[in-house]
Structures are given as structure tokens and as C-alpha cells.
C-alpha positions as YAML, in Angstrom:
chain: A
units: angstrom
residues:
- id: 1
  name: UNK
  ca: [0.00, 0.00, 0.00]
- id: 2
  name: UNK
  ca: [1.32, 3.13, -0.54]
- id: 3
  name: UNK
  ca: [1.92, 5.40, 1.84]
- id: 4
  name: UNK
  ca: [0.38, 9.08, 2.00]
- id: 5
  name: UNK
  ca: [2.48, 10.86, 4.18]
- id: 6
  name: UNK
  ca: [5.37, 13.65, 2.97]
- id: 7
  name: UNK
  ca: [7.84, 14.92, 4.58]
- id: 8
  name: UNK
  ca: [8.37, 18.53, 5.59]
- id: 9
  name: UNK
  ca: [12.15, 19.56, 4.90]
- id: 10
  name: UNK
  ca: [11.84, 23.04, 4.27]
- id: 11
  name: UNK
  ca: [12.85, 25.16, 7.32]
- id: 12
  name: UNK
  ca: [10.73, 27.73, 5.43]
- id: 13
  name: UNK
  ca: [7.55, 25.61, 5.42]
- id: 14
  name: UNK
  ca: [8.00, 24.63, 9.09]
- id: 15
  name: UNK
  ca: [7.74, 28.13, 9.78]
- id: 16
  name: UNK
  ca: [4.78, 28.62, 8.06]
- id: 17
  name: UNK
  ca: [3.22, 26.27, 9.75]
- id: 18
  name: UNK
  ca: [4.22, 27.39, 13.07]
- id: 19
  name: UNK
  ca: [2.51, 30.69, 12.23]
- id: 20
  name: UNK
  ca: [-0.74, 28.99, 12.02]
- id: 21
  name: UNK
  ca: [-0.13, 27.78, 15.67]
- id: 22
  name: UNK
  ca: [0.67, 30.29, 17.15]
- id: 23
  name: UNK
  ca: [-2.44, 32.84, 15.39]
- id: 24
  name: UNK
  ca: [-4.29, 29.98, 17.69]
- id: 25
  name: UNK
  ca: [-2.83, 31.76, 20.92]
- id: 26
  name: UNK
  ca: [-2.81, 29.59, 24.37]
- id: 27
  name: UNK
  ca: [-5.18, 27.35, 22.96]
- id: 28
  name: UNK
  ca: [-2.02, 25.93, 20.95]
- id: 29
  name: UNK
  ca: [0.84, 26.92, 22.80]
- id: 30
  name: UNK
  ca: [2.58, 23.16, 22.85]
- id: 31
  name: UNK
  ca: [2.17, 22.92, 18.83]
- id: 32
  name: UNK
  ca: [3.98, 26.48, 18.71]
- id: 33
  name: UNK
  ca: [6.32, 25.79, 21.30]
- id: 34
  name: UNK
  ca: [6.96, 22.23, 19.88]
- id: 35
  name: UNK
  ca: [7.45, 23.52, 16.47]
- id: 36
  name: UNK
  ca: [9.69, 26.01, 17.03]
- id: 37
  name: UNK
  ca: [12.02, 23.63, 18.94]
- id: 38
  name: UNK
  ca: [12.63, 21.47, 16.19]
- id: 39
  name: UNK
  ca: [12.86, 24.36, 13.37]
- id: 40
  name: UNK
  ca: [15.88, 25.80, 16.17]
- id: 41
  name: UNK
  ca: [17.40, 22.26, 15.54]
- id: 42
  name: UNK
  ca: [16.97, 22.20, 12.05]
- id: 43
  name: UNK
  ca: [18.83, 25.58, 11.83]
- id: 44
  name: UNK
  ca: [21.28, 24.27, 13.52]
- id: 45
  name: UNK
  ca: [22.30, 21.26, 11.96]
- id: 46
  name: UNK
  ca: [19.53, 20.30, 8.48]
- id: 47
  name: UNK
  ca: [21.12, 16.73, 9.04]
- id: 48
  name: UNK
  ca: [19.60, 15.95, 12.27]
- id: 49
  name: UNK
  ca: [19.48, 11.85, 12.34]
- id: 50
  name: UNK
  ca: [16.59, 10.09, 13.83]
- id: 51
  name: UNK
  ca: [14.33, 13.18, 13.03]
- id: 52
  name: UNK
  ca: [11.56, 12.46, 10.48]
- id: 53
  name: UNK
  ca: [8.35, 15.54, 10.16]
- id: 54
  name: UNK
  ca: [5.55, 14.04, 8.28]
- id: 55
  name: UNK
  ca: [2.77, 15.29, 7.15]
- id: 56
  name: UNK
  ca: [-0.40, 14.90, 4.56]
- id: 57
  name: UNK
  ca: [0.16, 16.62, 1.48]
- id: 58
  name: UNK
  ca: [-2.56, 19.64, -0.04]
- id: 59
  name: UNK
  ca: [-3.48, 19.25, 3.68]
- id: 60
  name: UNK
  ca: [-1.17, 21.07, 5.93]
- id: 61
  name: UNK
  ca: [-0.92, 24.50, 4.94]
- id: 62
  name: UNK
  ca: [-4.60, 24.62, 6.33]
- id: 63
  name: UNK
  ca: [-4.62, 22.27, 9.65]
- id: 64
  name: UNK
  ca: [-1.15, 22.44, 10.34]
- id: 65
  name: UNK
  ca: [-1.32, 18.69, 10.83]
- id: 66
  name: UNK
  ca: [2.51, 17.09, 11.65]
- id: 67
  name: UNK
  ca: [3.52, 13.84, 13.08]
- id: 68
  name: UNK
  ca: [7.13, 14.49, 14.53]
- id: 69
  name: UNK
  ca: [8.88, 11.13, 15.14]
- id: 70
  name: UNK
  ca: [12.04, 11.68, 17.02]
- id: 71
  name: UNK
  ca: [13.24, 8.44, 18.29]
- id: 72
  name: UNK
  ca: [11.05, 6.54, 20.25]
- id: 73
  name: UNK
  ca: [8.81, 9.69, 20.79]
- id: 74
  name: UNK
  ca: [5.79, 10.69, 18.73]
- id: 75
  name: UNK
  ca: [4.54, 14.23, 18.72]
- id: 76
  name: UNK
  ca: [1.24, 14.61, 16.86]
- id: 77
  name: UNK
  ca: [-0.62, 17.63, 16.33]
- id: 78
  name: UNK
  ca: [-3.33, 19.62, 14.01]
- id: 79
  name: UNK
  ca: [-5.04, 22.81, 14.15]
- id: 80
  name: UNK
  ca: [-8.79, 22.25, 15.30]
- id: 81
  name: UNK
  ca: [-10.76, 22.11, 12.22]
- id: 82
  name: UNK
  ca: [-13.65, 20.02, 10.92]
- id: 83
  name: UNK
  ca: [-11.37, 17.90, 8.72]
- id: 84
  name: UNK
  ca: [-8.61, 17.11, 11.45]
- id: 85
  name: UNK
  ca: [-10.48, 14.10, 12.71]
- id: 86
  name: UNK
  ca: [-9.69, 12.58, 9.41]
- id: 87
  name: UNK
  ca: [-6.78, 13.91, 8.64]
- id: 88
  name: UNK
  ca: [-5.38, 12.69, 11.57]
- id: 89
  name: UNK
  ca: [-6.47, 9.37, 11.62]
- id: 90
  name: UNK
  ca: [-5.47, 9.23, 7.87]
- id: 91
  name: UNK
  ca: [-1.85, 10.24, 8.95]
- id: 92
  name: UNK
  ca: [-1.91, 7.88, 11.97]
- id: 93
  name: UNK
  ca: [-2.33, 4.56, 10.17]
- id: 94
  name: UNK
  ca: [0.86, 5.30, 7.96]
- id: 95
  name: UNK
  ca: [3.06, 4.99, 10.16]
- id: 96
  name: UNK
  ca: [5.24, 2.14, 11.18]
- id: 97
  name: UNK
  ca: [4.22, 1.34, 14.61]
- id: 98
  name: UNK
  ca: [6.02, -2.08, 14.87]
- id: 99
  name: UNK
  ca: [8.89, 0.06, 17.59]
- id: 100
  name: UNK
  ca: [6.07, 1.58, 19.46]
- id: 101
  name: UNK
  ca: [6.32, 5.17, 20.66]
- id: 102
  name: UNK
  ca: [6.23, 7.33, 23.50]
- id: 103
  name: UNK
  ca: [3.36, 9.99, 22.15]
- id: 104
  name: UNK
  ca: [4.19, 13.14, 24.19]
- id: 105
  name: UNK
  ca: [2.19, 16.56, 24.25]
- id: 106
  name: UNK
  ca: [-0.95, 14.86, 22.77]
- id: 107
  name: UNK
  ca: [-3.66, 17.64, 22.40]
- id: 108
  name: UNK
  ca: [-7.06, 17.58, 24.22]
- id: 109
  name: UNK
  ca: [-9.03, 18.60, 21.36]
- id: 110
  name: UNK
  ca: [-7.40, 15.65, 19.41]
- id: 111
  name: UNK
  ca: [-7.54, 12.85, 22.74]
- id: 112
  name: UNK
  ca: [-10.77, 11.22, 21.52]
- id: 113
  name: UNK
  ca: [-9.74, 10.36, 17.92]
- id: 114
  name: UNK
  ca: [-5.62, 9.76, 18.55]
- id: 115
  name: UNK
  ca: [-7.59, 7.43, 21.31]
- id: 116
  name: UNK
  ca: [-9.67, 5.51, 19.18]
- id: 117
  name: UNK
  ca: [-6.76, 4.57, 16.05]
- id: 118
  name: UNK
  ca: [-4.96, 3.17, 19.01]
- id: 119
  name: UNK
  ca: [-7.50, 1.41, 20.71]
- id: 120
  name: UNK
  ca: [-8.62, 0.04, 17.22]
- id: 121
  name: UNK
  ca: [-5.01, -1.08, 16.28]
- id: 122
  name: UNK
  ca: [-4.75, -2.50, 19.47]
- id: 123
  name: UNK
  ca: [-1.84, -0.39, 20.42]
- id: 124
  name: UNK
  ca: [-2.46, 1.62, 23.55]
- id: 125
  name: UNK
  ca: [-0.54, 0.15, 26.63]
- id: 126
  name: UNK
  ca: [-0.92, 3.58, 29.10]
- id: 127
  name: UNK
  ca: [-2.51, 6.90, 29.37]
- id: 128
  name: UNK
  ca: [-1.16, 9.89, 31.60]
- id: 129
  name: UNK
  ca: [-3.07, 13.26, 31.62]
- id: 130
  name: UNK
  ca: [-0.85, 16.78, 32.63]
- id: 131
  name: UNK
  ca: [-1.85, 19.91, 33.10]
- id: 132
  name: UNK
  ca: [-0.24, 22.49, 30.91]
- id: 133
  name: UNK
  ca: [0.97, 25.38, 32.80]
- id: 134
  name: UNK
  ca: [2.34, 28.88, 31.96]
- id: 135
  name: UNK
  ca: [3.86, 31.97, 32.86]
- id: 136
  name: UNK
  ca: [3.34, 34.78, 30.93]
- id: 137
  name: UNK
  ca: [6.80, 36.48, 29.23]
- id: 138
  name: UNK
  ca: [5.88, 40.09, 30.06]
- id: 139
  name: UNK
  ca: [5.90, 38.76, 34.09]
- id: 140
  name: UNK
  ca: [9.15, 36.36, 33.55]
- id: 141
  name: UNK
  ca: [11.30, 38.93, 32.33]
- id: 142
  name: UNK
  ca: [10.88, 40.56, 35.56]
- id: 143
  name: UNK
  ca: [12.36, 37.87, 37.55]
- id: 144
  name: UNK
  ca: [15.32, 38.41, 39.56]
- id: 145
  name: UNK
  ca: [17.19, 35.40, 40.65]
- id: 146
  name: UNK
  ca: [19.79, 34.26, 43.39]
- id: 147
  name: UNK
  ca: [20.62, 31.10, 45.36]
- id: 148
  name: UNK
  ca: [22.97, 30.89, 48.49]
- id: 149
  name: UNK
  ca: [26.71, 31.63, 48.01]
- id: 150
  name: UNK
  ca: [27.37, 27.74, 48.66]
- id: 151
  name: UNK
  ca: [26.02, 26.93, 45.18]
- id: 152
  name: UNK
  ca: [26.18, 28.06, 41.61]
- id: 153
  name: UNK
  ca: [24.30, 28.23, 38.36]
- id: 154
  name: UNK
  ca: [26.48, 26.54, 35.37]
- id: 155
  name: UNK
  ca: [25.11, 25.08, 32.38]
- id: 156
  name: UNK
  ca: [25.20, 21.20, 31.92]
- id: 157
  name: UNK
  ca: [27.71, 19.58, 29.61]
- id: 158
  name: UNK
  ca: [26.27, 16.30, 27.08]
- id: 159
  name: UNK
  ca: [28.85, 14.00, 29.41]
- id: 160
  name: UNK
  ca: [26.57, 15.18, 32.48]
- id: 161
  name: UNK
  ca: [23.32, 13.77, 30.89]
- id: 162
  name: UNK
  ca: [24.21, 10.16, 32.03]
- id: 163
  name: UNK
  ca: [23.21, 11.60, 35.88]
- id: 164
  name: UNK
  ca: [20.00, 13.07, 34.81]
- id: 165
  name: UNK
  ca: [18.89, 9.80, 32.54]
- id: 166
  name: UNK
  ca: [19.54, 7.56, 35.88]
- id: 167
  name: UNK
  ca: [17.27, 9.60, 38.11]
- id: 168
  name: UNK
  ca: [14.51, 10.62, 35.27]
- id: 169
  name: UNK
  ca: [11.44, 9.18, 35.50]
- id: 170
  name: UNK
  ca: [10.65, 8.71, 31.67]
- id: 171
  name: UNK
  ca: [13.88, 6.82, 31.42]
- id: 172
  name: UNK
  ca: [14.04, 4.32, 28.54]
- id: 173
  name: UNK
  ca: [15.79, 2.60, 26.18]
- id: 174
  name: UNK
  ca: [17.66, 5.58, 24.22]
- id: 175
  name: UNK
  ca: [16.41, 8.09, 26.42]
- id: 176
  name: UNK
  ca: [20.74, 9.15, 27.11]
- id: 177
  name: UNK
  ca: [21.34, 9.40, 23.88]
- id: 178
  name: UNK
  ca: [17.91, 11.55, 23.80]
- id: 179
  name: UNK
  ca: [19.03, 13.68, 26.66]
- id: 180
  name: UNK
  ca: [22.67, 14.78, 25.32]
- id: 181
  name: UNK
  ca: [21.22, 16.36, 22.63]
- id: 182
  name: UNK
  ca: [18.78, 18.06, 24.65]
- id: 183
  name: UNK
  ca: [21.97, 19.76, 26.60]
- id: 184
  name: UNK
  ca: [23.58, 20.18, 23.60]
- id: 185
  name: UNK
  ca: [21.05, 21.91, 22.07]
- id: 186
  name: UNK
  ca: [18.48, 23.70, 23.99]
- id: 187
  name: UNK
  ca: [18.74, 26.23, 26.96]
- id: 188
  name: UNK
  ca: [19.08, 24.55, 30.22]
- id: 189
  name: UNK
  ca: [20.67, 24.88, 33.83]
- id: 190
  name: UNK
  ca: [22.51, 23.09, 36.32]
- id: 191
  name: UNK
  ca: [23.54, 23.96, 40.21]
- id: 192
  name: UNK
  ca: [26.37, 23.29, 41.67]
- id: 193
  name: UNK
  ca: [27.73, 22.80, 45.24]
- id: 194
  name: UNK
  ca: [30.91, 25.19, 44.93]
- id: 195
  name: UNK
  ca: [32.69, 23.00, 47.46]
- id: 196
  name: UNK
  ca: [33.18, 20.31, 45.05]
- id: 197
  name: UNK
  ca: [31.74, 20.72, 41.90]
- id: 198
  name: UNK
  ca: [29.06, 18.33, 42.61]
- id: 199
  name: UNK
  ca: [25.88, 18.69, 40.67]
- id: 200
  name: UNK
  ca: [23.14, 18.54, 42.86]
- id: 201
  name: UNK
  ca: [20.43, 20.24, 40.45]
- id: 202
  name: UNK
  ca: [19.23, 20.47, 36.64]
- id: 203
  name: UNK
  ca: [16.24, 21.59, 34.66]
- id: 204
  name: UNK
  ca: [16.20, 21.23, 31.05]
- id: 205
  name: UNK
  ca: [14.14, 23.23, 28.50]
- id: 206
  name: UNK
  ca: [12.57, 19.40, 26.41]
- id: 207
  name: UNK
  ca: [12.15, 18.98, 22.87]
- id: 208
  name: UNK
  ca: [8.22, 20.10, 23.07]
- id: 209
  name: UNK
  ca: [10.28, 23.26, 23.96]
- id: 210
  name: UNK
  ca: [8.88, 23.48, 27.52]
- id: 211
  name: UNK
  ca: [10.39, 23.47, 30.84]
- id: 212
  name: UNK
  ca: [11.30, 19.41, 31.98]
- id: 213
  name: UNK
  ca: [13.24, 16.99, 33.87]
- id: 214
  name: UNK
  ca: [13.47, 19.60, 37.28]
- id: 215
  name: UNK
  ca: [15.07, 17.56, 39.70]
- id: 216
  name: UNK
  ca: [17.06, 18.06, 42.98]
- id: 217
  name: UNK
  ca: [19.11, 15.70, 44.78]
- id: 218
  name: UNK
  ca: [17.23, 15.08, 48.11]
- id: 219
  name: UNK
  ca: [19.64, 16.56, 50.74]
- id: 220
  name: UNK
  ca: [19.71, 19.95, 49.06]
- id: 221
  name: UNK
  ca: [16.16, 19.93, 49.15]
- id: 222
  name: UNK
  ca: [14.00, 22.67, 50.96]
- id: 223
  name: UNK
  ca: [16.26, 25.74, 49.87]
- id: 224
  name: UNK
  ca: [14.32, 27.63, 47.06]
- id: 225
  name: UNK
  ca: [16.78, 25.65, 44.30]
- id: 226
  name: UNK
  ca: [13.96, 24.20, 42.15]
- id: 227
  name: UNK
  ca: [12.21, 27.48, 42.13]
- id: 228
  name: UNK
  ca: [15.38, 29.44, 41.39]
- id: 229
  name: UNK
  ca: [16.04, 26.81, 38.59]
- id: 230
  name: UNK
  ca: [12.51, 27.41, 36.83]
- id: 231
  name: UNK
  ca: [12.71, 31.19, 37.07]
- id: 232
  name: UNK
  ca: [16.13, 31.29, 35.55]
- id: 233
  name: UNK
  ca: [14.85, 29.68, 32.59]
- id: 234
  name: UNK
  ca: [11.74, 31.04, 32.86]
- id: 235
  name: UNK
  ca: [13.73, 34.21, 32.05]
- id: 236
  name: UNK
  ca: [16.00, 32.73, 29.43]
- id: 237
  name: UNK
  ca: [12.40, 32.01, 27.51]
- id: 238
  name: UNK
  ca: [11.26, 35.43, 28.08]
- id: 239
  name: UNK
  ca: [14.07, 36.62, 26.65]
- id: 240
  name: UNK
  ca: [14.22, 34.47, 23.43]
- id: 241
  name: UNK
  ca: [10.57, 35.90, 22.76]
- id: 242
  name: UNK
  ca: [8.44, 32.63, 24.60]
- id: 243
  name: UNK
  ca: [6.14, 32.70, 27.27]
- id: 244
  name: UNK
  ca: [7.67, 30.03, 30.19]
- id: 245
  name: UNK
  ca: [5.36, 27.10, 29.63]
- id: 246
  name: UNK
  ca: [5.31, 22.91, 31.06]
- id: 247
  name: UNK
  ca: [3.17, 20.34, 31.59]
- id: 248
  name: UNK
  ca: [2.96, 18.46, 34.77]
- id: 249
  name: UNK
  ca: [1.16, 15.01, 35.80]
- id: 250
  name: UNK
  ca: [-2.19, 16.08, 37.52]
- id: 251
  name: UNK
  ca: [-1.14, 13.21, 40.11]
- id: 252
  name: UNK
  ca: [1.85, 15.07, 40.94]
- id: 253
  name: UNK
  ca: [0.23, 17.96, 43.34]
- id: 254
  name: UNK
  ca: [4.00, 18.23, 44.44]
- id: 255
  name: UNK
  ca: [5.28, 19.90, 41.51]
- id: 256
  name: UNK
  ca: [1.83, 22.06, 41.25]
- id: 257
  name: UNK
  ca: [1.83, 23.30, 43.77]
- id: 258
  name: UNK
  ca: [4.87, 24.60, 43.45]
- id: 259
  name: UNK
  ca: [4.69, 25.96, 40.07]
- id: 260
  name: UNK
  ca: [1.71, 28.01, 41.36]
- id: 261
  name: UNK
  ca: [3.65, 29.02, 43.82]
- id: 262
  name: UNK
  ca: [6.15, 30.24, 41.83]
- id: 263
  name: UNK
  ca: [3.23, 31.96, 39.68]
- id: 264
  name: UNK
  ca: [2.42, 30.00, 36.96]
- id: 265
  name: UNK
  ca: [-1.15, 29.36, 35.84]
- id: 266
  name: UNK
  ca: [-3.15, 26.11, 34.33]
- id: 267
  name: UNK
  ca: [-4.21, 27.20, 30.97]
- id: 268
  name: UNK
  ca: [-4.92, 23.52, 29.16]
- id: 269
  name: UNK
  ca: [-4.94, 19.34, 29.43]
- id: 270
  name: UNK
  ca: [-2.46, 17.87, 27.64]
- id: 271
  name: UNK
  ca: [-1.55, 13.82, 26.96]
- id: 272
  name: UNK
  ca: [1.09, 11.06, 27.05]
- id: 273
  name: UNK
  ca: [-0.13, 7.50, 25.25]
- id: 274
  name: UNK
  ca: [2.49, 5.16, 25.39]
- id: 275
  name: UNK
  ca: [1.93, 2.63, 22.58]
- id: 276
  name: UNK
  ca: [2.65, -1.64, 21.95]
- id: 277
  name: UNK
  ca: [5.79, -2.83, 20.08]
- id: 278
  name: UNK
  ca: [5.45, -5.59, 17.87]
- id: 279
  name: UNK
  ca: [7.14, -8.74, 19.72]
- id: 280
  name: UNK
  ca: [10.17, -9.38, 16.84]
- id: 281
  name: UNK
  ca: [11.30, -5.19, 16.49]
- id: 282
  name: UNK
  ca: [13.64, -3.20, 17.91]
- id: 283
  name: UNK
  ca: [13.90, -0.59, 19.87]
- id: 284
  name: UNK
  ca: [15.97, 2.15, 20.87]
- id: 285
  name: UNK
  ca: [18.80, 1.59, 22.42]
- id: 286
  name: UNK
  ca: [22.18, 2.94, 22.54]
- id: 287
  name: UNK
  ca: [23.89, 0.28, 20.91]
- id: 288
  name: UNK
  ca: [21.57, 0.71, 17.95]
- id: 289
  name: UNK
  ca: [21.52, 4.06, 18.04]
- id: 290
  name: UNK
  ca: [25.39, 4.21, 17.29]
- id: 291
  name: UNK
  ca: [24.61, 1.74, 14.41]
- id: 292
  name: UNK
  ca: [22.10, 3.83, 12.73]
- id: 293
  name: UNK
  ca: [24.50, 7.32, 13.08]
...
């Protein structure tokens, strides 16, 4: 059978489309945001492996429909218009799902029929519904930020991202590899115990280009660090033109609470499906990962 989807190459184009997410305003934000963090990597380097942006040809210029496959994750998207049910489904069942995917940032609007293909093909293994949250960039670029003298701010280097894949809670099976080029590429920040170089804190702007993986080791716990973490990138998206955005577990009333402490406000639902392999495929790994560079 022959299969319908394009891909979208053209920087150009991927802008264009990006433009129709983000005339949608907050009711879009994760499309924009996720859209313009793959067009940054793109600029960077056009030859990004493992990086594929599909879409449905005649189609996309209208509903901004993409499928993003990046690894083992899945980002799927479309503008909310009377065709996208369709479309979407239409896109869905062309792709290879024999590796199985992590689908990440899957859109309320779009839960119902995303839901169904997968139920229907049999492939839906797990559900988890997050809360999209945001601070606004006119109120982030006002943020002033210090920790105590004992620590320091320093960005992370790729050979650090083995400590944050062994203490994330997505971790998988080419997750490090997924990680160093997170740090390589987009904004992040690290603390530091000035006593011995020790890193004892992260967050990492993620590759739906929203604020993830905030951690901090448990003894330095209790001392404003996460919170000084998210408002120094908060700023560093203010700054690049973004309102500071992320998405957290609605079972997680840790990490809401405080991100509305620290000001942020729920603005949308947003989705992770976690999909079947087929029995005989691979998956990611880093061994295969070096023999597909």
C-alpha cells in the first residue's frame, strides 16, 4: 500500500506552519512551542538523524497537521478544524508502529480520535493526563534570581546527561542518547555545590520546547533551588521571545503546587499515550543508536 504521508524539509515551510499555531494563541501553545524547537534544531544542523516531520500533502498549509517522530517519541498535532479528525487518523495509520512510541504533548481537542486509532489497532498500553501550565513572558522577564553563596548556576555539559537519565522518570531505552542532545542543544541549567563541583540540580528546557526533567538531589532539598532553577529559565524564555510554559502530571500535586507558587497558571490538558511494540522489532537503544549514526 502506498503510503500518504510527505515529509516537511523546508525550514521555510515549518515556519509557516508554526505561524498557524501560534495565530491559535494559548489554545495551541505546545504545537507552537513544539514547532519552534525542532525548526531551532533544524537551523542548527539540516542533518539531524533520527528526526523524520511528516505530514499529509494539499493538507497542511490549512490544519497544520505534523507527526514528529524523534526516536522513540511521537509528537502529533493539528489545528482544530472540521477535517482534522480525518486527517489525523489518515496520517496515523501510515506509520510504522512495529517500535512503538512514547506519544508526548498529545492535544485535548485531538484525545478522543488519537484514542480511538490506538484502541482500534490495538496499540495503547498507558494513558497519563498533565496539566499544561504557563507563565506569561511580560511577568518572567521581571524575575530576579539568586541562590545561596554555597552553590552556583552553570550550564550542563552532554557527558553530564548520564546523571539526569539515571534519576529521570521517563527513562528508557535511548532516552541518554535523547538527553545529550537536549543539553547540547536547547537552553538549560545546572547547580552546583561550589565546594566540590558536585551537581546537585538540573532543569532542562525538552524537545516540546517546555520546561522538563526539574530535579534536585534530596539533601539539598528545601532551599528555594527548584524554584530558582525554573525562574532562571523562565527568564531565558522570556528573553528568546516565549512565554515560560510545562506540563505536569495532575497526580503530581507536588510539583503544582509549586509551580503556582512560583506563579504560573493552568491554561490547558495535555496527553502522554504510550503505545505496543510488535514482539520481533527493535527498539531504541544505545547500541543501535550508534549503528544507525
Amino acid at each position: 500500500m502506498t503510503n500518504l504521508l510527505i515529509t516537511l524539509n523546508n525550514i521555510d515551510d515549518l515556519r509557516s506552519m508554526r505561524e498557524l499555531y501560534k495565530a491559535c494563541g494559548i489554545t495551541q501553545l505546545i504545537g507552537y512551542q513544539t514547532l519552534g524547537n525542532y525548526i531551532s534544531w533544524f537551523e542548527r544542523d539540516p542533518q539531524q538523524k533520527h528526526i523524520k516531520i511528516y505530514t499529509l500533502p494539499d493538507v497542511w498549509r490549512k490544519s497544520g497537521l505534523y507527526l514528529i517522530v524523534d526516536r522513540y517519541q511521537l509528537m502529533v498535532n493539528a489545528l482544530d478544524t472540521a477535517e482534522a479528525a480525518t486527517e489525523l487518523r489518515t496520517a496515523l495509520l501510515q506509520l510504522d508502529w512495529s517500535r512503538g512510541y512514547k506519544m508526548t504533548g498529545v492535544p485535548d481537542i485531538h484525545h478522543d480520535t488519537i484514542f480511538k486509532v490506538l484502541t482500534d489497532l490495538n496499540l495503547l498500553i498507558d494513558i497519563v493526563r498533565l496539566q499544561i501550565m504557563i507563565m506569561p513572558r511580560a511577568e518572567a522577564l521581571e524575575l530576579e534570581v539568586s541562590i545561596s553563596t554555597e552553590y552556583e548556576f552553570r550550564p550542563l555539559i552532554p557527558d553530564e546527561a548520564v546523571i539526569v537519565d539515571n534519576i529521570w522518570y521517563s527513562r528508557a531505552k535511548g532516552s541518554l542518547a535523547f538527553i545529550k542532545r537536549l543539553i547540547k542543544y536547547n537552553y538549560n541549567i545546572g547547580i552546583y555545590l561550589k565546594s566540590t563541583g558536585e551537581l546537585i540540580g538540573w532543569c532542562i528546557r525538552c524537545n516540546l520546547g517546555l520546561l522538563g526533567m526539574l530535579h534536585v538531589r534530596d539533601a539539598h532539598r528545601g532551599r528555594g533551588l527548584a524554584g530558582a532553577m525554573v525562574h532562571f529559565l523562565s527568564r531565558q524564555f522570556a528573553q528568546s521571545g516565549d512565554d515560560a510554559t510545562t506540563m505536569i502530571n495532575y497526580g503530581n500535586s507536588a510539583s503544582i503546587a509549586l509551580f503556582t507558587k512560583l506563579n504560573f497558571k493552568k491554561v490547558g490538558t495535555t496527553y502522554i499515550f504510550r503505545t505496543k511494540r510488535s514482539e520481533d522489532s527493535e527498539i531504541w537503544t544505545d547500541e543501535l543508536e550508534a549503528t544507525e549514526q
